[in-house]
N, C-alpha and C positions, 0 to 999 in steps of 0.2 A: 378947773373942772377935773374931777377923780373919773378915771378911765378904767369900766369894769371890766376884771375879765371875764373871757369868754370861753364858752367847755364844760366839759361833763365834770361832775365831781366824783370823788372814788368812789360813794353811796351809792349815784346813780350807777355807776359803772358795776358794780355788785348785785344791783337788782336785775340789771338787764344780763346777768351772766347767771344768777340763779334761776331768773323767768326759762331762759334759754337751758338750762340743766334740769328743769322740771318739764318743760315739754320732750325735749331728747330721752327723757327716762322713759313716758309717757307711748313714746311712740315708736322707741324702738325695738322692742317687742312685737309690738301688733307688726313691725314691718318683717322681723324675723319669722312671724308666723303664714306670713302672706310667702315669703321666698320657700319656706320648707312645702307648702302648701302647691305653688308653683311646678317645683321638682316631683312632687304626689303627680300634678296630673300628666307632664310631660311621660312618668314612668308607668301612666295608664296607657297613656296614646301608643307607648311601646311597645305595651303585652297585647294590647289591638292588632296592631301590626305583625306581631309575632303569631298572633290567633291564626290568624289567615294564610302564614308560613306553614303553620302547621297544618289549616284543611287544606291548602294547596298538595302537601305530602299525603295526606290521607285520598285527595283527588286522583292522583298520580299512582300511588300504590295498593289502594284500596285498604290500608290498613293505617295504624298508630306505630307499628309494628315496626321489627327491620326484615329484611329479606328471609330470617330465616325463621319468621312466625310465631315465636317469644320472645327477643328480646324486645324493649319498649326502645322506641328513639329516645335522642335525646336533642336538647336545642343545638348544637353545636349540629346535627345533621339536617337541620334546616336553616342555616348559614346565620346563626347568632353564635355571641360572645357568650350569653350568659350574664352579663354585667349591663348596667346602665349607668349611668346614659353611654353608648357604643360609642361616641364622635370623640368622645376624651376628656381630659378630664379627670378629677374625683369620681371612684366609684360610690355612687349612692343608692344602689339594690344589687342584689345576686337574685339573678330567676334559678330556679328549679323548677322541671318537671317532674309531678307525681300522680301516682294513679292510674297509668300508662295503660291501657289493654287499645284490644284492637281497634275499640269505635268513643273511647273516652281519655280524653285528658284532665289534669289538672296542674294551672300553671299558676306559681306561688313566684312573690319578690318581697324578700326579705330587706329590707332597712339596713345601711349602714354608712359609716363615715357620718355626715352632715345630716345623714335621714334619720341617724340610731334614734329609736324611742319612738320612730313617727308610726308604728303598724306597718303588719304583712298587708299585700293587698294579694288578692286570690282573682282567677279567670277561669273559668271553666270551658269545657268541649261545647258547651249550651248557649254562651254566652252570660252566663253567670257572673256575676261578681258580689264580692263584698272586701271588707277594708276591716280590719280591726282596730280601735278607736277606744279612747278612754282607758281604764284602770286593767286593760288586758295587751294594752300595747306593748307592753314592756312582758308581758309572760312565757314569748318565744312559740307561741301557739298559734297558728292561723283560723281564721274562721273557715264555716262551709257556706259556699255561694247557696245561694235558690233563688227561685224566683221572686222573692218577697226581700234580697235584701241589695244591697247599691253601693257604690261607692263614695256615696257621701256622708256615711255613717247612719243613716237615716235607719 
């Protein structure tokens, strides 16, 4: 009696490593776009947070203002970094505030390190927002919030 062996052959062993290199191409994109997307809305949640730093000071001093009635705050006087994510880490936005007067803000976070390319997103004193997206991502320009536009590109 002839005793067959038994096991993959090298054929087999090449398909099942190309199946596996066509899914891996496949999906790891879509998964790179989910992580950058992630890091989007954690650095929404932050300018939310920061929003309210900020009417907390305008509560307190009745202004946007510093003590001596033109100069405009800045984030570092409502106990932020300026950077995101603050816990540590790679930095992946710089906020700035602009627009400063006494009853209006506007609070921008610029993209960068692992975020470059992804769009400014914008917050306003209104609660405004919008996100720039598509073929202006990359133009260094921020949008203007209004009522009519969101954070989801919409």
């Amino acid at each position: 009696m002839v005793k067959k062996d038994r096991g993959f052959t090298l054929i087999e062993l090449m398909i099942v490593v190309t199946i596996i290199g066509i899914l891996a191409a496949v999906a790891y994109p879509s998964y790179q776009e989910y992580v950058r997307r992630t890091k989007r809305t954690d650095a929404q949640a932050d300018m939310i947070e920061l929003a309210g730093r900020l009417q907390r000071y305008k509560i307190a001093n009745f202004t946007f203002l510093k003590s001596d009635g033109s100069t405009p705050i800045g984030i570092a006087d409502v106990g932020h970094s300026g950077i995101l994510p603050q816990s540590g880490g790679a930095t992946l936005y710089t906020l700035a505030l602009s627009n400063v007067t006494a009853g209006t803000w506007t609070l921008i976070a610029t993209p960068t390190g692992a975020q470059t390319g992804d769009g400014h997103i914008v917050l306003n004193y209104r609660g405004e927002r919008c996100w720039v997206r598509g073929s202006d991502k990359n133009s260094g320009t921020a949008c203007t919030p209004s009522a009519t536009t969101n954070w989801d590109g919409r």
